[in-house]
C-alpha positions in Angstrom: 8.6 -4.0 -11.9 7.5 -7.4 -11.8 4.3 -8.9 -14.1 0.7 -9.4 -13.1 -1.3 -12.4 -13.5 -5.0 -11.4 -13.6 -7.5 -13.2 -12.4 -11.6 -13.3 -12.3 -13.2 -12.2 -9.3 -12.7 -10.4 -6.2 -14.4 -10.2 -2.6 -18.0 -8.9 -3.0 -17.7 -8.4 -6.9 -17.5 -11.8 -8.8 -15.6 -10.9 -12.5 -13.9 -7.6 -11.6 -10.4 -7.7 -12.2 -7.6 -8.8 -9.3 -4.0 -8.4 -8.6 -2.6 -11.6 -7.4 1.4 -10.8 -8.4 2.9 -7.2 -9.1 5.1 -5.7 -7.5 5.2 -1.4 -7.7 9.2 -1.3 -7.6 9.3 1.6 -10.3 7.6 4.1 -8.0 10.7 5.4 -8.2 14.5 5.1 -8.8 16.2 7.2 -6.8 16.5 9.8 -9.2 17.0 12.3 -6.5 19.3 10.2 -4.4 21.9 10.3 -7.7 21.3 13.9 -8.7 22.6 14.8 -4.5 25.2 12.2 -5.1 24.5 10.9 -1.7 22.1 8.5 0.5 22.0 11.0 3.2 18.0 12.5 1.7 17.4 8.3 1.9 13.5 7.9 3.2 13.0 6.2 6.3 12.5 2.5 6.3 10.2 0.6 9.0 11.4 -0.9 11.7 11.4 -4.7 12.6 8.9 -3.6 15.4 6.1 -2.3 13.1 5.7 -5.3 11.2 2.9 -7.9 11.4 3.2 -9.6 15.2 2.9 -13.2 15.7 -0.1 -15.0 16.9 -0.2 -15.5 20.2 -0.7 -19.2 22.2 -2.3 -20.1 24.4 -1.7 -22.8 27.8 -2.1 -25.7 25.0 -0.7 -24.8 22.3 -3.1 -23.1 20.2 -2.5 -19.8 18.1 -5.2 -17.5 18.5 -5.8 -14.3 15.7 -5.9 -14.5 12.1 -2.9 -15.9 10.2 -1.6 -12.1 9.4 -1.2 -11.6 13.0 -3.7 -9.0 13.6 -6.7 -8.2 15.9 -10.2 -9.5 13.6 -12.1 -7.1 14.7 -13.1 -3.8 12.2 -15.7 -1.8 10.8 -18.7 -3.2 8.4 -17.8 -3.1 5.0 -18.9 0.0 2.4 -20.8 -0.6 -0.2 -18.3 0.3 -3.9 -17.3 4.0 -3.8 -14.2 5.1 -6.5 -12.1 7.3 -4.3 -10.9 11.1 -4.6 -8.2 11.9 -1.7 -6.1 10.3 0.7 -5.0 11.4 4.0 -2.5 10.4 6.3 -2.3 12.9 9.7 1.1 11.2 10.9 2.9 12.0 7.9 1.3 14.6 6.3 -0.2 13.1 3.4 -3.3 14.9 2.0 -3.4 14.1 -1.7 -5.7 13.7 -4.6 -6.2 10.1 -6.0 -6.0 8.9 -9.3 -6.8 5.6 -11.1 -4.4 3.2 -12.1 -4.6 0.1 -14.7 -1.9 -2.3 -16.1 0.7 -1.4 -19.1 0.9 -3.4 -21.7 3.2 -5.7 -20.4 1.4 -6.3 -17.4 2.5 -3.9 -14.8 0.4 -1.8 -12.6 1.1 1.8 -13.8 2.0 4.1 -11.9 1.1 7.9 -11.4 3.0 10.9 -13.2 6.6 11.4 -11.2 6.4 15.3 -11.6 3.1 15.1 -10.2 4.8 14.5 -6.5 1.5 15.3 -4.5 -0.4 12.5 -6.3 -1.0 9.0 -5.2 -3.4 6.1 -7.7 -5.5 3.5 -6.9 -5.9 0.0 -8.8 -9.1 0.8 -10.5 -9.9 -2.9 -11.5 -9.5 -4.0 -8.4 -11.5 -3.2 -4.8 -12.3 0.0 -3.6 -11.2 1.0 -0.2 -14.0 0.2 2.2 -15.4 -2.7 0.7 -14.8 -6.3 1.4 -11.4 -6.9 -0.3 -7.9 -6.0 -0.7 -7.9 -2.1 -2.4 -4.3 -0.9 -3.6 -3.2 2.2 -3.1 0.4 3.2 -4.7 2.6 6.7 -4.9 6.2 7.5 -5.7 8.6 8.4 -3.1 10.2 10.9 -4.9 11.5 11.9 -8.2 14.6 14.0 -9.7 14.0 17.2 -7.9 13.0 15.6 -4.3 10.1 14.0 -2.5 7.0 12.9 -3.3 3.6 11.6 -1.9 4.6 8.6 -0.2 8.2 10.0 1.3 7.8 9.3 4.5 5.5 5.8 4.2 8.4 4.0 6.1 7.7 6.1 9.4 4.4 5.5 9.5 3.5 3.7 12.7 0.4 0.4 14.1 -2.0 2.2 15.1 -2.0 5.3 12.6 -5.6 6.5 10.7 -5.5 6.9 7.0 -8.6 8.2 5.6 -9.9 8.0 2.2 -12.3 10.1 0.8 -14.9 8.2 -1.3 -17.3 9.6 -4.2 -20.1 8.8 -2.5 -19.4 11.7 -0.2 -18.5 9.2 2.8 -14.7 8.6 3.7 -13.5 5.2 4.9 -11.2 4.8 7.9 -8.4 2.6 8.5 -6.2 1.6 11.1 -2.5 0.7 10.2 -1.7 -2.7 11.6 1.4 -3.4 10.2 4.2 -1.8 8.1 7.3 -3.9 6.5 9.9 -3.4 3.9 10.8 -5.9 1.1 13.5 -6.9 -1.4 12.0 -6.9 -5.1 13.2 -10.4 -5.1 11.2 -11.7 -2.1 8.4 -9.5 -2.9 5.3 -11.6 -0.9 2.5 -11.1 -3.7 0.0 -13.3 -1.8 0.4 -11.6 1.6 0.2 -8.1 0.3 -2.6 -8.3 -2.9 -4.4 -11.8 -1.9 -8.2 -11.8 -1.2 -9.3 -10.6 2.4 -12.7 -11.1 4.3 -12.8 -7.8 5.1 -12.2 -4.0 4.2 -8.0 -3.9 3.8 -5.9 -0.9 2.3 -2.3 -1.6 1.3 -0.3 1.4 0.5 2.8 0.8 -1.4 6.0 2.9 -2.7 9.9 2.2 -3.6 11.9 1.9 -0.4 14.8 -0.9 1.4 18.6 -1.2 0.1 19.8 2.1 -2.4 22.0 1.5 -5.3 23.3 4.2 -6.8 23.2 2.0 -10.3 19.4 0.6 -9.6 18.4 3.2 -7.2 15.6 1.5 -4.3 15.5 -2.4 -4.3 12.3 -3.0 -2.6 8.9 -1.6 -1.6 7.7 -0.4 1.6 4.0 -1.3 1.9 1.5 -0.4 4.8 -0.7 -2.9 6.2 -4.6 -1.5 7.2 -8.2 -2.4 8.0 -11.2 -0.6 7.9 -12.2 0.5 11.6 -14.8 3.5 10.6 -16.5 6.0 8.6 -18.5 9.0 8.4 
């Protein structure tokens, strides 16, 4: 797992706490990829079709959409709300939420592996519905088989994730892109930086499998807020 660098501020709340570089790579090891002795219980990965899509040109030249790719248009922004569940139809992910901080070294933690049914949020940062990035991370599975975020690489554009919020209102997202990354070439910017509206980026362990450093990478899903009720 990479460090953090924090920084002062985020969208809507000046002097709450950012990330701005972390990377979530020991969601998990593969722990149950050795035990089987195999890669054949491997999670699926995304495909080079659901990641972000280029902007589109027109007659002279010019790029039209944001710089991520993606339509602009969403829902108005929450007011701050901690949240409680998430929920993701496609895949089957209903799941309590729990918060997450930084270790002493500077890492975002990350949520008990033998609780496989449990996903975290970064509780310094944004919460999901208001203007900013929020963070949402879970392991994909642990010595005895999967957890929460398992099947996060099949996830699809286009797919709801809701989040219930304490304030009894639940925010909904749309998925607008999904990618896979090497630890190496993790894009810190793109996935935690600033955002002028309500984002959600789910993350867990995922790409190349070594059976001597288990996953190499992170899957991370790419959404923005399009309702709530």
């Amino acid at each position: 797992m990479r460090r953090t660098r924090r920084k002062s501020g985020r969208a809507g709340s000046p002097g709450d706490t950012v990330i701005v570089s972390v990377s979530v790579f020991a969601l998990c090891c593969g722990l149950w990829l050795l035990g089987d002795g195999t890669a054949a219980n491997a999670p699926p990965q995304p495909s080079a079709a659901q990641a972000h899509s280029a902007p589109a040109e027109d007659g002279a030249g010019h790029r039209s959409g944001n710089v991520s790719g993606h339509p602009s248009e969403g829902a108005s922004p929450l007011p701050p709300s901690p949240p409680d569940r998430i929920r993701i139809p496609a895949i089957g992910v209903d799941a309590p939420l729990t918060g997450l901080g930084l270790t002493g070294t500077g890492s975002l933690d990350v949520p008990p592996p033998e609780r496989t049914n449990l996903a975290g949020w970064y509780e310094a940062g944004t919460t999901p519905g208001e203007t900013g990035t929020a963070v949402v991370a879970g392991h994909v599975d642990n010595a005895e088989g999967p957890a929460v975020f398992y099947s996060l690489g099949a996830l699809r554009k286009g797919g709801t994730v809701e989040v219930d919020r304490r304030d009894g209102t639940a925010a909904v997202f749309t998925v607008h892109a999904v990618e896979v990354y090497d630890a190496r070439d993790f894009p810190d910017e793109k996935v935690y930086g600033a955002a002028k509206r309500p984002e959600l980026r789910i993350i867990t362990c995922g790409g190349d499998y070594s059976r001597t450093t288990g996953y190499r990478g992170n899957v991370v899903v790419y959404a923005h807020l399009t309702g709530s009720r």
